[in-house]
C-alpha positions in Angstrom: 41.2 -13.6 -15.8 39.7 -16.6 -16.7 39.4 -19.4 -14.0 39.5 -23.0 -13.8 37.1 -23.5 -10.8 34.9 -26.7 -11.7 37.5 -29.3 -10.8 37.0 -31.8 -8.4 39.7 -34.0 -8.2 42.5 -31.4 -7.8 42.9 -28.4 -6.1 45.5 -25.6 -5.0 45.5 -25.6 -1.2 48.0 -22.9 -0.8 50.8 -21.0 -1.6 53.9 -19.1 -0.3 58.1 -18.4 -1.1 58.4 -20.1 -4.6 55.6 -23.3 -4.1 52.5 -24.1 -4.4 50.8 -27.1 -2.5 48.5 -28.9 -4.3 46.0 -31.7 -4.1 46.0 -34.4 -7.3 43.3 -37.0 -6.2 44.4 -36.8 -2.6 47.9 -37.3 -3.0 49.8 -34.2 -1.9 53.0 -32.4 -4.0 54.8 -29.9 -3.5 56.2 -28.1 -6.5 58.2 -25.1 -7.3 56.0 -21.9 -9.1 57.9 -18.8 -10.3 54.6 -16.7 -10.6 54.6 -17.3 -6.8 56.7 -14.6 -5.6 54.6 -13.5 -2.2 56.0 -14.4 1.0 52.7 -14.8 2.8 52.4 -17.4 6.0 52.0 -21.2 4.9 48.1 -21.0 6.1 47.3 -24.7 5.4 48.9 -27.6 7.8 49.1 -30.1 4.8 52.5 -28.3 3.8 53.8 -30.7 6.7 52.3 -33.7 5.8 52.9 -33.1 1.8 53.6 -36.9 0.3 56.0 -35.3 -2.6 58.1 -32.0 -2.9 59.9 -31.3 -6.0 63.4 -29.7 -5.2 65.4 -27.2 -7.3 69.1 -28.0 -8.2 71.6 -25.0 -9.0 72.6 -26.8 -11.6 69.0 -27.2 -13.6 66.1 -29.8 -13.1 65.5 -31.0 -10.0 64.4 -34.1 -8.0 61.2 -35.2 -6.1 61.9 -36.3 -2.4 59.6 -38.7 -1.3 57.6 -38.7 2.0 55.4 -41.3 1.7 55.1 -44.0 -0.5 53.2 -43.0 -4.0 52.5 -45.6 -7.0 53.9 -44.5 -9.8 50.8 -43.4 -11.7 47.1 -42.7 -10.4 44.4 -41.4 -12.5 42.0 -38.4 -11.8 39.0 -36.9 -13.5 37.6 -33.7 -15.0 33.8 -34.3 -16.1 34.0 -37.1 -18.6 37.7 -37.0 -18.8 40.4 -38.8 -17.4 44.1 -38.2 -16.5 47.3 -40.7 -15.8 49.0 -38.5 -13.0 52.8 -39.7 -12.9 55.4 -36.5 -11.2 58.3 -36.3 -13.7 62.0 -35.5 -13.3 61.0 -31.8 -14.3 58.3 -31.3 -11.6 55.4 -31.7 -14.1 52.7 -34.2 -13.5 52.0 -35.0 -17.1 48.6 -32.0 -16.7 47.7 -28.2 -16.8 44.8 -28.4 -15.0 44.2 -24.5 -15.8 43.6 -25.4 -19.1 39.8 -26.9 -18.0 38.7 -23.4 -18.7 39.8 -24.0 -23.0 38.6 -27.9 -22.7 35.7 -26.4 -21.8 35.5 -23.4 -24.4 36.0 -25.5 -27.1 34.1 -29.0 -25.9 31.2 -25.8 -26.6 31.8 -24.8 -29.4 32.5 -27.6 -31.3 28.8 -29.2 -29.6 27.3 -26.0 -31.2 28.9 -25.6 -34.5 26.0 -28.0 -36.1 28.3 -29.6 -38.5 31.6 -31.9 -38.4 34.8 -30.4 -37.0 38.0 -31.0 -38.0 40.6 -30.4 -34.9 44.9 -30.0 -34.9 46.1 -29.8 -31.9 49.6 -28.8 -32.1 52.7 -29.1 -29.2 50.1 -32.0 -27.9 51.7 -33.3 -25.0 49.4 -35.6 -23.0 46.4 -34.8 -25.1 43.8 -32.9 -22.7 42.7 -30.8 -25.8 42.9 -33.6 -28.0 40.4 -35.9 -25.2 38.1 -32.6 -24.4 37.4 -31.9 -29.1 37.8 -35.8 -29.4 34.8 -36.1 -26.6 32.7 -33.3 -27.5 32.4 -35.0 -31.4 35.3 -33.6 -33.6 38.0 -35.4 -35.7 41.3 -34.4 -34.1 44.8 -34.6 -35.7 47.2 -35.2 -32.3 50.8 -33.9 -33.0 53.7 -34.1 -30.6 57.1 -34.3 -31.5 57.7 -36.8 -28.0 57.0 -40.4 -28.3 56.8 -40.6 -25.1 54.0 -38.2 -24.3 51.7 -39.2 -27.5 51.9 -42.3 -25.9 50.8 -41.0 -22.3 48.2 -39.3 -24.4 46.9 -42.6 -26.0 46.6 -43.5 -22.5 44.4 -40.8 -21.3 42.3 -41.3 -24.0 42.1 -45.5 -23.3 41.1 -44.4 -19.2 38.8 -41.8 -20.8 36.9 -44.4 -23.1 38.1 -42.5 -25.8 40.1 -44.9 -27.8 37.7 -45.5 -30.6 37.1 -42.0 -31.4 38.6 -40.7 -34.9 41.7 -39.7 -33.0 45.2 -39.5 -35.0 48.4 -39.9 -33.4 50.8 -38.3 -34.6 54.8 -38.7 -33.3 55.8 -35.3 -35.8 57.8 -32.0 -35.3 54.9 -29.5 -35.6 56.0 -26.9 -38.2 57.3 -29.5 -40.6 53.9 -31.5 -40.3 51.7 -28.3 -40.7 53.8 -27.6 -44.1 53.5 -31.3 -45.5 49.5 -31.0 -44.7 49.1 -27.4 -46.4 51.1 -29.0 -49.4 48.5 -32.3 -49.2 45.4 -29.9 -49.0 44.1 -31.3 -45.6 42.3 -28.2 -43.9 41.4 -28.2 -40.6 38.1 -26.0 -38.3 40.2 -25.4 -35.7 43.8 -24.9 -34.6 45.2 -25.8 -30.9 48.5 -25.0 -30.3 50.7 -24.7 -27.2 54.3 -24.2 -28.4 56.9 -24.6 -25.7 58.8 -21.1 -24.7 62.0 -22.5 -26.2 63.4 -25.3 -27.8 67.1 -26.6 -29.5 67.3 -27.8 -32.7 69.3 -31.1 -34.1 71.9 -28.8 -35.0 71.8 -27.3 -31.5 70.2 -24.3 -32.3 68.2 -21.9 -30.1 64.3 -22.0 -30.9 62.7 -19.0 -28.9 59.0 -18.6 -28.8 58.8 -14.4 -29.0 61.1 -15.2 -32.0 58.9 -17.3 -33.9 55.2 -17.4 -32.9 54.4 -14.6 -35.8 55.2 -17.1 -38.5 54.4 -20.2 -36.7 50.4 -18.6 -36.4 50.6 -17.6 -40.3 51.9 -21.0 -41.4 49.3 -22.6 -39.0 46.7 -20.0 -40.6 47.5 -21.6 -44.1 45.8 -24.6 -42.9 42.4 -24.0 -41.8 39.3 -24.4 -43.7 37.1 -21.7 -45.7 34.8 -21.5 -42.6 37.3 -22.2 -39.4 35.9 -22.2 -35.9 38.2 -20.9 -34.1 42.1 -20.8 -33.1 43.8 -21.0 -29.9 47.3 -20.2 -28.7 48.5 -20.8 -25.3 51.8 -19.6 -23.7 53.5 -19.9 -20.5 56.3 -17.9 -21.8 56.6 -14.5 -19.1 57.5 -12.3 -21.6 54.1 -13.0 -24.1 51.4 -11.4 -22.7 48.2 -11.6 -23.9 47.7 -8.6 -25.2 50.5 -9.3 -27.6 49.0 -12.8 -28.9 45.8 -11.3 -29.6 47.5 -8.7 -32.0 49.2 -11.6 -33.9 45.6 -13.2 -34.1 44.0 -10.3 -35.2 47.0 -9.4 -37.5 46.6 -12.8 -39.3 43.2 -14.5 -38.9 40.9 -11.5 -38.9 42.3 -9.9 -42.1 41.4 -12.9 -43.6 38.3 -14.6 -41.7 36.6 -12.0 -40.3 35.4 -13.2 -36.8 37.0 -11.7 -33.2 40.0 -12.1 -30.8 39.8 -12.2 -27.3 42.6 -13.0 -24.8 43.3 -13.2 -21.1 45.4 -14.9 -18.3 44.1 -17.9 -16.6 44.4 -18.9 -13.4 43.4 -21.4 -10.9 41.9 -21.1 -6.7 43.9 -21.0 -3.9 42.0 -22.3 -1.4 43.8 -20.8 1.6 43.1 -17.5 0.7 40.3 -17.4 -1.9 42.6 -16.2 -4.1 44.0 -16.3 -8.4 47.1 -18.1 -8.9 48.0 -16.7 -12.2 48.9 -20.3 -14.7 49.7 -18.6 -18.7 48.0 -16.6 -21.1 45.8 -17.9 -23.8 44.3 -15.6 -27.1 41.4 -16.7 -28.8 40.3 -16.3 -32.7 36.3 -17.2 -33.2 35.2 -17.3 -36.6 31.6 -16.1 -37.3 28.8 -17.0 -35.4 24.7 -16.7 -34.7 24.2 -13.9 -32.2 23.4 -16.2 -29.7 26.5 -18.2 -30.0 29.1 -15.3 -30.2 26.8 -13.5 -26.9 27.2 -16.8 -24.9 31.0 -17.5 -25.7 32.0 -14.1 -25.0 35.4 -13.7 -23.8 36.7 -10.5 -21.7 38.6 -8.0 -24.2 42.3 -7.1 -24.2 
């Protein structure tokens, strides 16, 4: 597994029954995990003295009761990067903070790759991705099909001093826009995408993720460059393991490019116990590389 450990604004503290407690810049929330399915003892006293906890309805969603008085927003920061915190109706924050460990993988490879990199960050949300590429040099194309998050995106790049980079935002259902940009001839270096585990379309029909990643990776293949970089595909969804993304990779990108696939869980601390909660699944394609590059960005096999 690979782990998200260098934060320093946020933190797990604990977990037990169904929740995690969590630190995000000192404020304290409680939210709902389904990974989380121990019933250990609540180690940590904070789970009294939480300022937020997100509850469940039977009927879907969910609401956040209030123990203290939080502002609506607050920022934190990972290295040079920083995030507009604000808990939503559907107990997200607006961040992953497991995905550090890919902000990290590919603020590194796109420092090493010698040469101007072209980045498309698909499924975009609030732009982490987008800020960690836009930061470590690269051109990025930001596609979301929310207004609302590319413009809580634009934000985190404005409180990262980010705003001037060669950023564009792009308010665009994914697919069509990937289509429209093979048809154009724009090729990208690298592909980000984390597609959501399922969808409805404006006919009201059901989009599944295991239904449709295969040919959402070989459109998405169908736009990278003669030399890409590498590709990325996240998922939360339970029933894509890793294993299976890295055969789609390989199945499409390797055939053609050449290069590897590597793919694992990732996780973050629990600092009660020492332990890995497990947060999604990402696979990996990496084009070519020096020896020294592709020994130093190793990734642990499938």
């Amino acid at each position: 597994m690979r782990v998200a450990d260098k934060w320093k604004d946020y933190k797990i503290i604990d977990t037990s029954t169904g929740e995690k407690l969590e630190s995000w810049g000192g404020k304290i929330l409680v939210r709902p995990d389904p990974q989380i399915i121990w019933k250990s003892k609540r180690r940590s006293n904070m789970w009294k003295k939480a300022d937020a906890v997100y509850h469940r309805s039977n009927k879907g969603g969910g609401e956040w009761e209030y123990r203290a008085k939080l502002p609506d927003s607050w920022n934190i920061s990972y290295g040079r990067l920083t995030f507009n915190i604000r808990p939503t109706g559907f107990k997200h924050t607006g961040l992953f903070p497991e995905q550090a460990v890919n902000w990290d993988f590919m603020s590194d490879k796109i420092r090493n790759a010698g040469r101007e990199v072209k980045v498309l960050n698909l499924f975009a949300y609030t732009g982490g991705a987008t800020l960690a590429c836009a930061e470590a040099g690269a051109l990025v194309s930001h596609v979301d099909a929310s207004k609302g998050m590319v413009q809580w995106a634009r934000e985190n790049a404005a409180a990262s001093n980010l705003s001037d980079k060669p950023i564009r935002w792009l308010v665009d259902d994914c697919e069509k826009f990937v289509r429209r940009e093979i048809r154009r001839g724009n090729l990208y270096d690298a592909v980000v995408m984390d597609p959501p585990s399922y969808g409805r379309g404006p006919n009201g029909e059901v989009w599944k993720l295991e239904d449709s990643i295969y040919d959402l990776v070989k459109v998405c293949s169908e736009v990278l460059s003669d030399n890409p970089l590498f590709f990325l595909l996240n998922s939360y969804t339970t029933g894509l393991s890793p294993s299976v993304m890295a055969y789609i990779l390989n199945d499409i990108l390797v055939e053609k490019f050449g290069g590897k696939v590597t793919a694992d869980e990732i996780g973050l601390p629990v600092e009660a116990t020492g332990g890995i909660l497990p947060c999604g699944s990402t696979a990996i394609w990496q084009g070519q590389a020096p020896a020294r590059e592709a020994a130093y960005y190793s990734l642990p096999n499938v």
